[in-house]
C-alpha positions in Angstrom: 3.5 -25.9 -11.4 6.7 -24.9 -10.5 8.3 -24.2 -6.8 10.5 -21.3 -6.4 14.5 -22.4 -6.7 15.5 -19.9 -4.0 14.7 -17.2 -1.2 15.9 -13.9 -1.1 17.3 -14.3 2.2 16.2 -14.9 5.5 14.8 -12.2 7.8 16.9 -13.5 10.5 19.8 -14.2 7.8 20.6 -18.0 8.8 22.6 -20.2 7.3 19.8 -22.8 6.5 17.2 -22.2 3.8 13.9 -24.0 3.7 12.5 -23.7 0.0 8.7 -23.8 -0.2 5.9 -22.7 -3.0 2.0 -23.6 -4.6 3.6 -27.2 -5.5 5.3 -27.8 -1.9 1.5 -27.6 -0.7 0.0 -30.6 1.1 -1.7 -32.7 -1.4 -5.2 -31.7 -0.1 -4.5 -28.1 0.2 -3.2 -28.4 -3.4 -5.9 -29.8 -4.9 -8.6 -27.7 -3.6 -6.1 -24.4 -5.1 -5.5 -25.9 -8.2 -9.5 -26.9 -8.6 -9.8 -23.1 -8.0 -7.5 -22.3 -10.4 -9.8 -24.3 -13.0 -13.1 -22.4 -12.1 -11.7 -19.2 -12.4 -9.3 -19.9 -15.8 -12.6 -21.4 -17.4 -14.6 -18.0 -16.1 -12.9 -15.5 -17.2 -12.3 -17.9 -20.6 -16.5 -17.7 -21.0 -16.0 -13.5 -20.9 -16.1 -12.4 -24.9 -13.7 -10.7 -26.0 -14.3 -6.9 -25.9 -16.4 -7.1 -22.3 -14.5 -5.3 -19.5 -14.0 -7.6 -16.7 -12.9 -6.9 -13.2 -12.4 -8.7 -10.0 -15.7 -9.2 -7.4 -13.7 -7.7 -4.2 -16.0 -6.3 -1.3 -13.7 -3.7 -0.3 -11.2 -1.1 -2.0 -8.4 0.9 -1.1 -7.9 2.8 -4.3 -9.0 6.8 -4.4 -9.8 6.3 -8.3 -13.8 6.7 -8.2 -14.8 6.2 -11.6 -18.0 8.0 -12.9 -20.7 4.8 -13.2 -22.2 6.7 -16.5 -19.2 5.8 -18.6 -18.8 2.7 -20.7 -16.9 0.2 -18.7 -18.7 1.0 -15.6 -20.1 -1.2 -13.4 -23.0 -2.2 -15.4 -21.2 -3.2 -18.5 -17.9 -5.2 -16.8 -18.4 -8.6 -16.0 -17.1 -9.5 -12.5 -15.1 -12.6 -11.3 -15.7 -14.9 -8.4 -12.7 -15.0 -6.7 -13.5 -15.8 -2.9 -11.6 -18.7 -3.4 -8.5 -16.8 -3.3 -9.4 -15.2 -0.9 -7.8 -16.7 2.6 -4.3 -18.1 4.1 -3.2 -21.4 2.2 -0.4 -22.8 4.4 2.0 -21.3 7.0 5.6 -22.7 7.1 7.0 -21.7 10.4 10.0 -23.6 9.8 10.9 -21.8 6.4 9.4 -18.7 7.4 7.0 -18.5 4.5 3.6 -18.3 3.4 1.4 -19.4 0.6 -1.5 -17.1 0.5 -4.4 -16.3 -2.0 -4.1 -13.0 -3.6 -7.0 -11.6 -2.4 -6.1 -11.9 1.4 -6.5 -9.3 3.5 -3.3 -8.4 5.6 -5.9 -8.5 8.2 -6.1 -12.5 8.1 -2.5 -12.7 6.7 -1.2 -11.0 10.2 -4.4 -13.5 12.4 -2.8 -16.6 9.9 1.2 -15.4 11.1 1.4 -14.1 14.4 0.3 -17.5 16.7 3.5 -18.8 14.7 5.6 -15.6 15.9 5.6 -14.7 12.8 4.7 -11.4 10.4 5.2 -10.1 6.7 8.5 -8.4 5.9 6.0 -5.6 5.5 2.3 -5.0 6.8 0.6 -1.9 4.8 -1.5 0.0 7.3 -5.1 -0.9 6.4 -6.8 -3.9 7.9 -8.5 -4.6 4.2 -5.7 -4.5 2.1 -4.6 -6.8 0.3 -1.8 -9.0 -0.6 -2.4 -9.2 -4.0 -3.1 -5.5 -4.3 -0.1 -4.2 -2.3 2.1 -6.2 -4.5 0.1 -5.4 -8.1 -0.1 -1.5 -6.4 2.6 -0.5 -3.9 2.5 -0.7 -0.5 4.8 0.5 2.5 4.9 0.8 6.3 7.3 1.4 9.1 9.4 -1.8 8.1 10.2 -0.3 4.6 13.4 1.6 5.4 15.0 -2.6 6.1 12.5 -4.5 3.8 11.4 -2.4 0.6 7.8 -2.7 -0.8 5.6 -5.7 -0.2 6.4 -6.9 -3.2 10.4 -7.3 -2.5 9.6 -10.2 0.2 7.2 -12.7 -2.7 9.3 -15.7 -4.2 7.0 -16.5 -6.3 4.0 -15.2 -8.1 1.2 -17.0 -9.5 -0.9 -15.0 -12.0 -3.7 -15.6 -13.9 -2.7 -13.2 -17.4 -4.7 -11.0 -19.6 -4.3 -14.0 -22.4 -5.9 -16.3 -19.6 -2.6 -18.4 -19.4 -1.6 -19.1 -15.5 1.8 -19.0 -14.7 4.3 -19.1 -12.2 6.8 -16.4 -12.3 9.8 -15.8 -9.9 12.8 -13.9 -10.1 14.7 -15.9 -11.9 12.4 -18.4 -13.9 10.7 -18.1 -17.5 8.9 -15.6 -16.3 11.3 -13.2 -14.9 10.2 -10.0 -16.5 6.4 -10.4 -15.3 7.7 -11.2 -11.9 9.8 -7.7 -11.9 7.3 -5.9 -14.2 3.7 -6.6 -11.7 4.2 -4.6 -9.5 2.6 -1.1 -10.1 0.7 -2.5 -12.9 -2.6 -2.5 -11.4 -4.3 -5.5 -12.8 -3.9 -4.5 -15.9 -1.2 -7.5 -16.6 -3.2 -9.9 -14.7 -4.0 -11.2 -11.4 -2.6 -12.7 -9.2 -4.0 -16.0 -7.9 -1.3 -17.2 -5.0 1.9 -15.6 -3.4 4.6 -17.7 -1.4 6.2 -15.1 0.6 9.1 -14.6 2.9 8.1 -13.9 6.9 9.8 -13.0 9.6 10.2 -13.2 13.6 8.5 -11.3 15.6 8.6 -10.7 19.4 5.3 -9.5 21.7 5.8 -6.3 22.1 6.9 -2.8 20.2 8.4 -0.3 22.5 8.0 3.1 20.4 9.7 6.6 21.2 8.9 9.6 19.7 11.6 12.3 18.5 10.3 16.1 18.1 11.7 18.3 15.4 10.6 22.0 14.3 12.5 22.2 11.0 12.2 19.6 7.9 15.9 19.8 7.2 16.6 18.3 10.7 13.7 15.7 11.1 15.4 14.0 7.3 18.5 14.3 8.5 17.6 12.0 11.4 16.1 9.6 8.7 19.1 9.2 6.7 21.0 9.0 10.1 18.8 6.1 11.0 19.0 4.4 7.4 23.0 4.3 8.5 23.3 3.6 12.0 20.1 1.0 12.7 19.2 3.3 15.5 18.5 6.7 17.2 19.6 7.9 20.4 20.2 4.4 21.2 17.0 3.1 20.3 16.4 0.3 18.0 15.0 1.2 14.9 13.2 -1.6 14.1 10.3 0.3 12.9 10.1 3.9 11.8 7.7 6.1 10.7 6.3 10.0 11.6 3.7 12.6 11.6 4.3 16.1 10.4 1.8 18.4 12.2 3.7 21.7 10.4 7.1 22.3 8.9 7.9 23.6 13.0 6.3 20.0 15.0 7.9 17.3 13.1 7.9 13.5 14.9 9.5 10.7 14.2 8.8 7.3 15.9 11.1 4.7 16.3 10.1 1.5 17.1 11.8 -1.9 18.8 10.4 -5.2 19.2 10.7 -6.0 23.1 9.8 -9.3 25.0 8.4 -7.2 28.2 6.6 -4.3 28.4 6.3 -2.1 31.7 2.9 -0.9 30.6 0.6 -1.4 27.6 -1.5 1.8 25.3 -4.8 1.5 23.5 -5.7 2.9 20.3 -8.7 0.8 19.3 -11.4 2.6 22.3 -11.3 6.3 23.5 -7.2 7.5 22.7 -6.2 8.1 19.0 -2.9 7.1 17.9 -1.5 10.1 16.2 -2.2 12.7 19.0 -0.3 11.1 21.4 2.6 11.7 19.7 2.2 15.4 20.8 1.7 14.6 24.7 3.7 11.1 25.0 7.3 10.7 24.2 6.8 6.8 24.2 4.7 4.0 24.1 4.3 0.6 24.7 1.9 -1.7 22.3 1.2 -5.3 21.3 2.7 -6.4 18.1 -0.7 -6.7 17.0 -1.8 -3.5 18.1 0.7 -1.6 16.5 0.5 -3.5 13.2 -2.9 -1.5 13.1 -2.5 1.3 14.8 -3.4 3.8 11.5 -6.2 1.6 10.9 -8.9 2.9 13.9 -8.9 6.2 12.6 -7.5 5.6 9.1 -4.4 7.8 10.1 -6.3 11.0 10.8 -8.7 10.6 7.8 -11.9 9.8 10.5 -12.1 13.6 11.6 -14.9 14.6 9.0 -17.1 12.0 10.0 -16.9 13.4 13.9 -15.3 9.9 15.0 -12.2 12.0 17.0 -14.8 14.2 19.2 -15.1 12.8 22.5 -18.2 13.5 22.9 -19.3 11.4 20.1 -16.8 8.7 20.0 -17.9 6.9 22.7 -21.3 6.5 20.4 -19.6 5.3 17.3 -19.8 1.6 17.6 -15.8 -0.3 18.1 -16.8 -2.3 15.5 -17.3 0.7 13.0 -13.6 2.6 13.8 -11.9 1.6 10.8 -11.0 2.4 7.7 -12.7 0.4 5.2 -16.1 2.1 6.7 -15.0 5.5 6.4 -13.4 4.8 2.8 -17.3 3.3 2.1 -18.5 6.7 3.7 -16.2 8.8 1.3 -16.9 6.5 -2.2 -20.9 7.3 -1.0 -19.8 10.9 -0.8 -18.2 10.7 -4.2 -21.0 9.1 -5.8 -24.0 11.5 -5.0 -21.9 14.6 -4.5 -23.3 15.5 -1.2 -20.4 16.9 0.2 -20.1 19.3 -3.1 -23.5 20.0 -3.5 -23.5 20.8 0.4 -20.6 23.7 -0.4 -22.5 25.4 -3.1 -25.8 26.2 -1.2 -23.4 27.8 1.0 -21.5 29.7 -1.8 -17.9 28.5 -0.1 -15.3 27.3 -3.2 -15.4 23.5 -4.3 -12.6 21.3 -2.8 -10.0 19.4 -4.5 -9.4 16.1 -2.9 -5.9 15.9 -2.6 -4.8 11.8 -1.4 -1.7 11.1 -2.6 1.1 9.2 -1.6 5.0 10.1 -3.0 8.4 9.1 -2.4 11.1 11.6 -2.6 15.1 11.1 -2.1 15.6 11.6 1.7 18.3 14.5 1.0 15.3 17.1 -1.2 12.6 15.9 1.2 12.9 19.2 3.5 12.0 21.0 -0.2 9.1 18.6 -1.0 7.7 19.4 2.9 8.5 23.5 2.3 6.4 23.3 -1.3 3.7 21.6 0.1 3.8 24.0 3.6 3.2 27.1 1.5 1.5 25.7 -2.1 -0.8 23.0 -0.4 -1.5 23.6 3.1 -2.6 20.6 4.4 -1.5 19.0 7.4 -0.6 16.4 9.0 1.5 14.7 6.8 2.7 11.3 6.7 6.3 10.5 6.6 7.7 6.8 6.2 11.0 6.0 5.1 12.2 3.1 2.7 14.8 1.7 0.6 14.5 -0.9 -1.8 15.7 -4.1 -0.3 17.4 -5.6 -3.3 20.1 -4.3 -5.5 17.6 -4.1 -8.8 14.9 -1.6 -9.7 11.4 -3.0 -10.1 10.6 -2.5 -14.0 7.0 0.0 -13.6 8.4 1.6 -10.6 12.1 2.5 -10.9 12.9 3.6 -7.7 17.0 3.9 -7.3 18.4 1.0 -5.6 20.4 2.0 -2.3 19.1 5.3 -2.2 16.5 6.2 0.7 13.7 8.1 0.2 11.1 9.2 2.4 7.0 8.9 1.6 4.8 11.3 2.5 1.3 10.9 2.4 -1.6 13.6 2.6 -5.1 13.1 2.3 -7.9 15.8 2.6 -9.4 18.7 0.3 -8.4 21.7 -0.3 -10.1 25.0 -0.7 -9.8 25.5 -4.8 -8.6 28.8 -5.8 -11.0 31.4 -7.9 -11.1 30.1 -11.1 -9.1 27.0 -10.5 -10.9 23.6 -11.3 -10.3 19.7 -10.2 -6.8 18.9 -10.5 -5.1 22.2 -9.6 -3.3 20.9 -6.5 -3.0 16.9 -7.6 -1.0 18.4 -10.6 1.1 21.2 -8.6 2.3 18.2 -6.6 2.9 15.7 -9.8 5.3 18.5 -11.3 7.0 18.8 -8.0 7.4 15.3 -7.4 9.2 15.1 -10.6 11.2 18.4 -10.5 12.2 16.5 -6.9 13.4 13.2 -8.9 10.4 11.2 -7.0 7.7 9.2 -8.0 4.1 8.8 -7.1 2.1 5.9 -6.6 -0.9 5.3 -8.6 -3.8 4.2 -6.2 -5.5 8.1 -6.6 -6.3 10.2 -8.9 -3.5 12.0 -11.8 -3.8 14.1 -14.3 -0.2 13.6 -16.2 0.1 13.7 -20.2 0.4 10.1 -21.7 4.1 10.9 -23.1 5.4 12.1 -19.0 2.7 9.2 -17.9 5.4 6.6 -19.9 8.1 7.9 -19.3 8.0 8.1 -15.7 6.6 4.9 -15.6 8.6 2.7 -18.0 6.1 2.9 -21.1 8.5 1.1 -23.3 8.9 -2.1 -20.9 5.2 -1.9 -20.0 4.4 -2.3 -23.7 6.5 -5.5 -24.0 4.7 -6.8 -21.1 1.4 -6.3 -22.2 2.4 -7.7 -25.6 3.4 -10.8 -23.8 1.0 -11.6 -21.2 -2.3 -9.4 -22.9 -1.8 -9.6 -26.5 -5.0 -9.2 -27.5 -5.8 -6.1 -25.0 -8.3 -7.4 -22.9 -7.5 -6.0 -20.1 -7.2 -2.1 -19.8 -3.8 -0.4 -20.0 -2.0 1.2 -17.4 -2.7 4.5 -18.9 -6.4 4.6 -19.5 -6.8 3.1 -15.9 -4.7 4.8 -13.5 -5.0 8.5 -15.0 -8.2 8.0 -17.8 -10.0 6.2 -15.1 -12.0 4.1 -17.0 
């Protein structure tokens, strides 16, 4: 196996630069991963050819529910063991990098990094995400306007391919065009096994402020002000994210890493994150705490199940306020149609559930935030800027590089329209997004043609990569899993 040849910089940019990777491991540590490897090469070997497979995860964060009557449902796929991959392999404080299994939550990643002072470049929101699906999907958080994706921060990759060959891929290796063509292909290249990735230093505290705005136009000019300066008001941006309530209450919170704080807030008990924003105009939190801030009330997504009432949350057990409960609560929901069957004994109109998450340049974001004010009506709305961290696009997701844009993120239902079916809204905003020059990450539902399908997502590349690493189509495409939803 091969080590990677280079970083892609420090976090802290120093002069020195430790090089690590799956064949730097101690010998012990290596042996038990490549003895892992074996198992799982020779399983998915045994599958015939033909027989769906997918991976045997216990949790999901994609909003793709497929209908279990279909071929290739549950039933008829075969699924893989892969446990094994499933934890921290080795922290290098000195280098600043991690090997970890690609099934690793970024709940473990973060309890693997932080006694070493250390964190991912980028931490998506959800305890039970996962390395390997932020980087084979997308991910993002407050770090992103500095850091990119997830996926900008891995020197190395090492996948198990649709063909069943393993190999290490890196930006500049053999393999070069799987390593900038995996991410936002959804498994359906391969999977990936192991990740050496970059880390960085962290201090104990985030000291957070929160700007007001009442007008889009102002709140992106104070993101692309940000994205210049490093700051706002004076105030480190470190981290920066925001909440918009309506197109007139806008906030934008900037956070700095600090080594004291003068006072501490909690978000895991009684007090949900997002409100405060309306009542405080900072906060103090743990690095650890603010990592998962989103995650006790999955943003604001725990409001149907009753979990923000004070008189009930004091009854719903700590241990149960977070998100991969109330996504289990929703895919039960999906399944049996409760909540649909619930609407038509009382003759209200069937809701479209409209979760998406889109990235539009920072200078039309006021228009995508009017459109979806007066076409949509859902609020709040997520807002998180980024900027791709290197100076090349990433083959299935060709995002600008040097441009910022800003991702905003609903997720509810929607009253449908009379006479309107599923799909009304998720295609209103897939026609925006592109009139908008944006894109749209893949995790939820879509309902785009396959000719505007490939061409906003690099169906000419994609089909070379497939060739390569899937010849004989064992795995599903991009197509017939992210919008056919088989």
């Amino acid at each position: 196996m091969m080590a990677a040849q280079e970083r892609a910089g420090s976090p802290e940019g120093s002069e020195e630069e430790h090089v690590t990777g799956i064949s730097a491991l101690p010998p012990a540590k290596l042996a038990a991963h490549e003895a892992a490897v074996a198992r799982l090469r020779d399983a998915y070997a045994a599958v015939p050819l033909g027989v769906p497979v997918r991976l045997a995860k216990p949790t999901s964060n994609l909003f793709r529910f497929r209908d279990s009557a279909k071929p290739g449902s549950a039933a008829d796929r075969v699924s893989l063991d892969v446990s094994a991959f499933a934890h921290v392999i080795h922290v290098d404080a000195a280098s600043q990098t991690a090997v970890v299994g690609g099934m690793t939550t970024y709940q473990d990643l973060c309890d693997a990094t932080l006694p070493h002072g250390l964190m991912p470049l980028v931490v998506p929101q959800l305890k039970t995400i996962t390395l390997g699906g932020a980087v084979t999907g997308l991910g993002i958080e407050s770090t992103s306007l500095w850091h990119g994706l997830p996926h900008e921060s891995v020197i190395e990759m090492q996948i198990l391919t649709g063909d069943g060959s393993i190999v290490i891929a890196t930006k500049d290796n053999d393999h070069s065009d799987l390593y900038y063509g995996f991410p936002n292909s959804y498994g359906t290249l391969g999977y990936s096994l192991a990740l050496t990735i970059e880390l960085m230093p962290v201090k104990p505290y985030v000291h957070l402020r929160h700007f007001a705005f009442n007008d889009p136009k102002s709140c992106m000019d104070a993101i692309a002000e940000i994205a210049a300066a490093g700051s706002y008001h004076g105030h480190k941006a470190d981290f920066v994210d925001g909440t918009a309530f309506s197109n007139s209450e806008l906030y934008l919170s900037v956070g700095a890493f600090g080594d004291k704080a003068p006072w501490l807030s909690d978000y895991t008990g009684q007090q949900v994150y997002y409100k405060s924003m309306q009542t405080s105009r900072e906060d103090f939190l743990t690095i650890k705490d603010y990592i998962w801030r989103w995650d006790t009330d999955w943003f604001w997504c725990s409001r149907p199940f009753g979990v923000q009432n004070t008189k009930l949350r004091p009854f719903w057990p700590r241990k149960y306020r977070r998100s991969d409960v109330y996504r289990k609560l929703v895919a039960f929901d999906q399944k049996h149609g409760l909540t649909a069957a619930l609407y038509g004994r009382r003759h209200q109109p069937q809701r479209e559930m409209v979760i998406q998450d889109v990235e539009i340049p920072v200078e039309r974001g006021h228009e995508f935030l009017e459109f979806f004010a007066r076409s949509v009506r859902m609020n709040p709305v997520w807002l998180c800027p980024l900027r791709l961290r290197g100076d090349r696009p990433w083959t299935l997701y060709p995002m600008q590089p040097g441009e910022v844009y800003v991702n905003f993120g609903f997720w509810g239902a929607v009253p449908l329209p009379p006479g309107k079916s599923d799909g009304y809204y998720n295609r209103m905003v897939e026609e925006e997004v592109s009139a908008l020059d944006g894109h749209k990450s893949l995790y939820s539902t879509s309902y785009y043609s396959e000719e505007e399908f490939r061409s906003r997502y690099s169906g000419a590349e994609y089909d070379k990569l497939k060739a390569e690493y899937d010849g004989n189509g064992r795995l599903l495409g991009l197509y017939d899993k992210c919008v056919r939803n088989r």
